[in-house]
N, C-alpha and C positions, 0 to 999 in steps of 0.2 A: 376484337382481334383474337384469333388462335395461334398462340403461340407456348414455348415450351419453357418449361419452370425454369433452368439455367439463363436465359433468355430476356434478357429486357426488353418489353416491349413497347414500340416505336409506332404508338397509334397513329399521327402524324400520317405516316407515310406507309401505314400498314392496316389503316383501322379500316373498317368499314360503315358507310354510311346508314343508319337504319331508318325509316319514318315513321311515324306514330300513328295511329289508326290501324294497323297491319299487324297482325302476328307470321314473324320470321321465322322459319326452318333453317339451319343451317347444318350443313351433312357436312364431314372432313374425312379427309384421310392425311395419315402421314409417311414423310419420306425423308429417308433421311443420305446422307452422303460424305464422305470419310475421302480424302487424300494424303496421300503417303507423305512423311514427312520428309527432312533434308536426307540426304543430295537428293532425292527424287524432284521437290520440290522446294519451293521459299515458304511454304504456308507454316504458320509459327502460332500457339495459342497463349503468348506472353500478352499479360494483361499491362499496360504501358501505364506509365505513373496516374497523368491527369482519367485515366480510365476508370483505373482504380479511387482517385479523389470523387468519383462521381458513382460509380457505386457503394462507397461506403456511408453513403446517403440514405440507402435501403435498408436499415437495419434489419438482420436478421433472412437475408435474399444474398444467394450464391451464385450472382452472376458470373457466367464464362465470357471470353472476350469475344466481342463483334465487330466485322470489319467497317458495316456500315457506321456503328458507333464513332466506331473510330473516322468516318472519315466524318463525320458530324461535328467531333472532337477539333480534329485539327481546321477545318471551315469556322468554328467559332474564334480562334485564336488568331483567323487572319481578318477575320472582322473587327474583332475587339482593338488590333491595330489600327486600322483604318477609320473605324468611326468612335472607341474608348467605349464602347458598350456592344451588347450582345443581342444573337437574335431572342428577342422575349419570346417566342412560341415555344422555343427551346428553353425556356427556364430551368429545368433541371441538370442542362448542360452548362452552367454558371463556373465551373473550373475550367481555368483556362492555363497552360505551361506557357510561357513565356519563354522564345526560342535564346534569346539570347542571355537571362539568369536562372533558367531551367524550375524554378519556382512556379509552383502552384497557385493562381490567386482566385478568388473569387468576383467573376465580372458584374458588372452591374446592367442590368436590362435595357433592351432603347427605347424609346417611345413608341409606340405601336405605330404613330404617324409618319416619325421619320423613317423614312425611304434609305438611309445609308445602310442600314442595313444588309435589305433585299438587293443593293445593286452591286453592294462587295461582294456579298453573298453567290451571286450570279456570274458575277468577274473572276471568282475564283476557282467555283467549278464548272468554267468553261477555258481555263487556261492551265495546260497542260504541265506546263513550266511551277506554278503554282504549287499543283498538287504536288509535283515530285519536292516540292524546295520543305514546301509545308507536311505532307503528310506521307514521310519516306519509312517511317515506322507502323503504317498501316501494312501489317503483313495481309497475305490472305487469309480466312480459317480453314484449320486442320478437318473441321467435323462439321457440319451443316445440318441443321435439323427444319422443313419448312411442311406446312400443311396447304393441301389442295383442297377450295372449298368451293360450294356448290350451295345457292341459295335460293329460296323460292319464298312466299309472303301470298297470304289473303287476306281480307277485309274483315276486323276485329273489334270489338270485344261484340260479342254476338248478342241478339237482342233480350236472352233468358239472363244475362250477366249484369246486365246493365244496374239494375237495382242492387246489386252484391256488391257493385265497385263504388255505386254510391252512397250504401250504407259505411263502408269502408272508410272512405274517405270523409266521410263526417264525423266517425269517432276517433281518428286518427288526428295525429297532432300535426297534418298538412294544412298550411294556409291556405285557404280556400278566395278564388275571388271575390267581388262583391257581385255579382253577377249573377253565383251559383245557384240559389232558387229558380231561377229563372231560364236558366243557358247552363245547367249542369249535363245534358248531354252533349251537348256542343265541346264542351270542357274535357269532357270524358274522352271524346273521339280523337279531341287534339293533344292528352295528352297519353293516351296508351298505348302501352308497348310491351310484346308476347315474345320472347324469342326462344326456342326449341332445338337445344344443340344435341345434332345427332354423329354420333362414332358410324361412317358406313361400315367399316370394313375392319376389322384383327388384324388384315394384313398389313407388314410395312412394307414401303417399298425404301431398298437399300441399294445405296451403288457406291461402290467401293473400291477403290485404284488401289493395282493390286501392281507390280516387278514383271514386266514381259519377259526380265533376263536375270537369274539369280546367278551368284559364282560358280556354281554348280553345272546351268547351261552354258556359261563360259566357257567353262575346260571340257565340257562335255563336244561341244559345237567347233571349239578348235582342234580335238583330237578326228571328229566326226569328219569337219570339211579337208584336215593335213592327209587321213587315212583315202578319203572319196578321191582327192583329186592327184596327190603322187603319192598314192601307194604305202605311206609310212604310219606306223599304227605303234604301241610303246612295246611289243614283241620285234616287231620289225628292229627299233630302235636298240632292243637288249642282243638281237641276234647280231647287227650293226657292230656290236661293241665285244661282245664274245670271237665275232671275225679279226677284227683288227686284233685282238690279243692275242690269238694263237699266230696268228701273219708276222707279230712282231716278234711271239717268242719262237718262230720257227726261222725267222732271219737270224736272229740273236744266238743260238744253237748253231745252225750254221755257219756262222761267222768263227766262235768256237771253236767249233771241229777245224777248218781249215786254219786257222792258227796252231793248234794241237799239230796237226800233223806237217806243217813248216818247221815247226821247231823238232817234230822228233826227224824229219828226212834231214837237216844239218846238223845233228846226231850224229847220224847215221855217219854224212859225209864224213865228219871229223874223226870219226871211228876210224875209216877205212884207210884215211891219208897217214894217221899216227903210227 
C-alpha cells in the first residue's frame, strides 16, 4: 500500500495483492485535495476521542484524522453491542466509546468462526438510520491526500540468480524445509518476491475549493447589478442627497422670508392707523 506518513494505513481495504514468483513494478503518482472549511462546509479535522485511543497505540506516528477510520471506529462499537466482541481482522481497532458512558474500553476479538460479526457488521452499514445514530461525528476530511497507481510484474527470479538466493538462504537464519536439497527451486519460485517502487512523475495533482463569492464580490455585484438595472450607483445616491438638502433648505428660507415680511406689512399697518 502507498500511502502518506500522516495517514494510517488501512491495508485491508487499500492494500494490494502481490504473488510470488513475479517481480512487481509499481509506478504512482500523487494528488492531493483541500475543502474549505465552515460555513463553506461541515468537513472538520477534530481527531474524536476513541480515534485518538487508537492511534496512541503508534508510538511515535502523527496520525491526522480519517473519515474512513472513523467510520470503521464507529461500526466496531455497534458490533461490540450486538455480539460483546469485535471484528478480529480489525484488531487494532480494539477501542471502542460506549455511546451511552462515553468511556473508552478496550474490546475483546470474536472468534474468527463466528459469523456475528460479519452480519452486524453488514446490518449496519447497509442501514442508513444506523450510521446517522452511530457515527454522527464522522465529519468529512478537510485535506485528502491519495496516490494513483499503475502495476505491471514479470516472471522472477531469473535463472543467473537462482544460485545467489540459494546460497542466501542457507546462510541465513531462515528455516529451511525438509525438502530443500531436493525441491530448493520449487521453494524459491514459491517464495519470491521483487517489488520496484517507481515515482512517475514531480508533478502533483491538486484540487482545491476555493469561495465563488468573497464580501467583496458581494458589494461589488450589488452595486454593479442596482447601477445596470435603475440607474443608481453611490454618486447617484450622494447627488440624491445633496438634492433633497438644498430642496429643503430652499423651502425652509422661503417659508422665512414670507413670515418676515407678514410681520413687517402689520408694521406697517399699525403704523399707519396710529
Amino acid at each position: 500500500m502507498v500511502h502518506n506518513n500522516v495517514q494510517l494505513p488501512l491495508i485491508d481495504s487499500a492494500g494490494i495483492a502481490l504473488a510470488t514468483g513475479f517481480k512487481h513494478r509499481i509506478t504512482y503518482t500523487k494528488k492531493t485535495i483541500s475543502y474549505l472549511r465552515a460555513p463553506y462546509s461541515t468537513c472538520d479535522d477534530k481527531i474524536p476521542s476513541m480515534m485518538q485511543a487508537m492511534f496512541d497505540n503508534y508510538h511515535g506516528a502523527e496520525y491526522e484524522y480519517s473519515e474512513d477510520i472513523c467510520y470503521e471506529l464507529c461500526t466496531q462499537v455497534y458490533v461490540y453491542q450486538q455480539c460483546g466482541c469485535i471484528n478480529p481482522k480489525q484488531w487494532n481497532a480494539r477501542s471502542v466509546l460506549l455511546p451511552d458512558t462515553k468511556e473508552v474500553i478496550i474490546a475483546p476479538l470474536c472468534n474468527i468462526s463466528d459469523k456475528c460479526y460479519s452480519q452486524a457488521g453488514y446490518t449496519f452499514l447497509t442501514s442508513t438510520s444506523l450510521l446517522d445514530q452511530y457515527c454522527s461525528y464522522c465529519s468529512q476530511q478537510c485535506s485528502i491526500t491519495s496516490f494513483n497507481l499503475k502495476t505491471s510484474m514479470w516472471k522472477t527470479p531469473p535463472t543467473w540468480l537462482l544460485d545467489d538466493i540459494k546460497k542466501f538462504a542457507e546462510t541465513s537464519q531462515i528455516p529451511l524445509p525438509i525438502d530443500w536439497l531436493t525441491n530448493w527451486r520449487s521453494h524459491i519460485d514459491s517464495s519470491y518476491l521483487s517489488i520496484e517502487l517507481i515515482h512517475e512523475s514531480n508533478l502533483v495533482e491538486n484540487y482545491t475549493q476555493t469561495e465563488t463569492m468573497t464580501a467583496v464580490d458581494v458589494l461589488s455585484n450589488v452595486g454593479g447589478q442596482t447601477g445596470l438595472w435603475i440607474g443608481v450607483s453611490f454618486l447617484s445616491l450622494m447627488e440624491l442627497a445633496e438634492m433633497l438638502y438644498r430642496l429643503i433648505r430652499h423651502q425652509y428660507y422661503a417659508i422665512r422670508r414670507s413670515r418676515n415680511n407678514i410681520e413687517d406689512d402689520n408694521k406697517i399697518y399699525y403704523s399707519f392707523y396710529s
